[in-house]
N, C-alpha and C positions, 0 to 999 in steps of 0.2 A: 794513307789518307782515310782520314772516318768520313762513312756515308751519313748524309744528314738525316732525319728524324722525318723530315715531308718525304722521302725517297722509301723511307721504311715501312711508312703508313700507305703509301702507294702501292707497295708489293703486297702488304695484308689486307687491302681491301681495297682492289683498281677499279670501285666504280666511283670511288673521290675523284680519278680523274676526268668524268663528265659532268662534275657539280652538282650543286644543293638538288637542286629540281628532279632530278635523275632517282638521287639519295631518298629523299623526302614519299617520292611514289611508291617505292620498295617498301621503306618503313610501312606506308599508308596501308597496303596490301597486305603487308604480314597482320599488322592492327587487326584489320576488316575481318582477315581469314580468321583469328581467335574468338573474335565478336561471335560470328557467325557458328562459329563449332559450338561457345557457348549458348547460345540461346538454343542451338540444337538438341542440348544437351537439356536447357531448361525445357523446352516445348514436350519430350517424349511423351512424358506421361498424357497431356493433355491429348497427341494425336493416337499413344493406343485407347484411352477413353472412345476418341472418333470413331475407330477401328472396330469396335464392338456394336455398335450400331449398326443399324441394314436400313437405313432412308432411302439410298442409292443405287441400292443392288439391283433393281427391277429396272430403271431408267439409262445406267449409266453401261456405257460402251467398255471403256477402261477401269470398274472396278478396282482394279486393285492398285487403282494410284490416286482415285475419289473417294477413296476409304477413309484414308486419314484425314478428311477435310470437314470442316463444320455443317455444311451440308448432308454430309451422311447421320445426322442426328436425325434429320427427319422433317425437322421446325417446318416446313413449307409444302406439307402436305395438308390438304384442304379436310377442313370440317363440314360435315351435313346437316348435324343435329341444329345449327343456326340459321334464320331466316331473318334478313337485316327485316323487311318490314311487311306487317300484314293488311293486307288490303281488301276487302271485301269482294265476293265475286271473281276473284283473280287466282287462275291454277298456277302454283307453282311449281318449275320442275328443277331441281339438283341434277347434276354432273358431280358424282363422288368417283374416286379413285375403286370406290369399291364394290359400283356400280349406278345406277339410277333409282334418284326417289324421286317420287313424286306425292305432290303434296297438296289438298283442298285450304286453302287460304281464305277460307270462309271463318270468319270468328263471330 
């Protein structure tokens, strides 16, 4: 007696016996998992660029896992040399990361 061909395909891959949906997840996952290595693959360069930066070093608890993040560029560390507006008679004083100015707002 020959075994039929759905009995075959059964032995080489028994998760056709829980159906599509089952099937379908696995495939989804394996997909995702490739996606993701690639763009891992495509990102390096851009987070050892991060990685060379020191925005973060001085603030950040975990270093060495806020390194690779755009944040470590620095972009949101504050400028002093700007005074949105000047106003007669009026002292102004800066808060800079790299100490206190202070400034006569007299023009």
């Amino acid at each position: 007696m020959k075994i039929p061909n759905a009995d075959i395909k059964l032995e080489e891959d028994p998760y056709r016996q829980v159906g599509y949906g089952i099937n379908a997840y696995f495939d989804l996952t394996v997909q995702l998992s490739w996606m993701f290595c690639v763009m891992t693959i495509v990102m390096l360069p851009t987070m050892y660029i991060f990685s060379t930066m020191a925005g973060v070093k001085d603030i950040s608890i975990l270093y060495a896992l806020d390194a690779y993040t755009l944040g470590n560029m620095g972009g949101s560390s504050v400028l002093c040399n700007n005074a949105p507006l000047m106003v007669p008679g009026i002292q102004l004083g800066l808060e800079c990361p790299s100490g206190t100015l202070n400034m006569d707002a007299t023009a």
